[in-house]
C-alpha positions, 0 to 999 in steps of 0.5 A, a space after each residue: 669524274 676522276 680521269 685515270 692515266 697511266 700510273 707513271 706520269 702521275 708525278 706532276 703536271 709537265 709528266 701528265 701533259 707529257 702523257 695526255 697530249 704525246 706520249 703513244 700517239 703516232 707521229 710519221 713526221 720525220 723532224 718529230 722523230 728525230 726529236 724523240 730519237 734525240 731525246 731517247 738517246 740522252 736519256 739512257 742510263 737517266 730518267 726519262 722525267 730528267 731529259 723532259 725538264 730540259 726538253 726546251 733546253 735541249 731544243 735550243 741547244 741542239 738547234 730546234 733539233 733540225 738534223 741538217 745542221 746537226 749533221 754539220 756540228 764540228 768540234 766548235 759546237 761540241 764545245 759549247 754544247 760541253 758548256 750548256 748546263 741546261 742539257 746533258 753534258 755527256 760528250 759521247 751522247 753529243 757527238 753520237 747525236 751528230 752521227 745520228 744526224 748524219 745517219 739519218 739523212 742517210 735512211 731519208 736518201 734510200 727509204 724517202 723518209 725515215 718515218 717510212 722505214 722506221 714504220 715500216 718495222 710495224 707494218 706501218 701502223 701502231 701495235 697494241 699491247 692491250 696492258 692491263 697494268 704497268 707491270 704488263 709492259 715491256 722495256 724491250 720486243 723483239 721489234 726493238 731489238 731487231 731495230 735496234 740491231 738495223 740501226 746499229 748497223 747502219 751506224 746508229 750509236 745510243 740506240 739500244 733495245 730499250 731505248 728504242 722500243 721506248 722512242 717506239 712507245 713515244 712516237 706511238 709505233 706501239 700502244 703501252 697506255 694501261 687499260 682504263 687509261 682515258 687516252 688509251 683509244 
């Protein structure tokens, strides 16, 4: 029996494990979602596909992404995080993700965690787009943007609209899998 999956992780083996086990299932921790908001931010204006390949890369790099530490980096790791061929080299992207660190902690202080106030946004559970087809997906709503818009305010950087309804589809705050999809449910 042929397994159907959502059309784009079709590519190879690490995007369909990608897709089979995390991709749209919903994570409320918070050193999870720090990840993917990490990762998410590395990949705008990139594949995604480009950032998962150095996802390990990206994980030693950054510390195994504990954003306590990462609140702390100063100009010594910046440095060595420039000289890291194994992740993105993009000085901005860096020093946004110490920033985001530091924001984070500061959503953590006033919500008790940042998966209660980001999941607050969906009311707390994940939202289901029901998509017949890829064509059916969004790249932004008007959740992400109003998310975004908070984020930004609260000082977040690399967190456009469609970066975070693509972290919203990762951590599985909304259902983007395709109809038939076999993880759909």
């Amino acid at each position: 029996m042929e397994i159907i999956r959502c059309g784009w992780c079709e590519k190879d083996d690490l995007y369909r494990k990608y897709h089979d086990e995390e991709w749209g299932r919903p994570i409320y921790d918070d050193e999870t979602i720090f990840e993917f908001l990490i990762l998410e931010s590395f990949q705008a204006g990139l594949s995604w596909y480009t950032i998962l390949t150095k996802r390990d890369n990206f994980k030693k790099a950054f510390d195994q992404f504990d954003y306590k530490k990462i609140a702390q980096y100063k100009e010594d790791k910046v440095e060595e995080l420039m000289q890291n061929p194994g992740i993105i080299r993009n000085r901005l992207k860096i020093l946004a993700t110490i920033t985001n660190a530091q924001r984070f902690q500061e959503i953590q202080k006033e919500f008790g965690s940042f998966s209660k106030y980001i999941w607050g946004f969906v009311g707390g559970k994940p939202l289901d787009n029901n998509p017949k087809g890829l064509k059916d997906i969004p790249a932004t709503s008007e959740i992400s943007d109003a998310l975004s818009k908070d984020l930004k305010k609260r000082g977040f950087k690399f967190m456009g609209s469609t970066v975070v309804y693509a972290h919203m589809q990762a951590t599985g705050m909304v259902n983007d899998h395709i109809e038939g999809c076999f993880v759909r449910n």
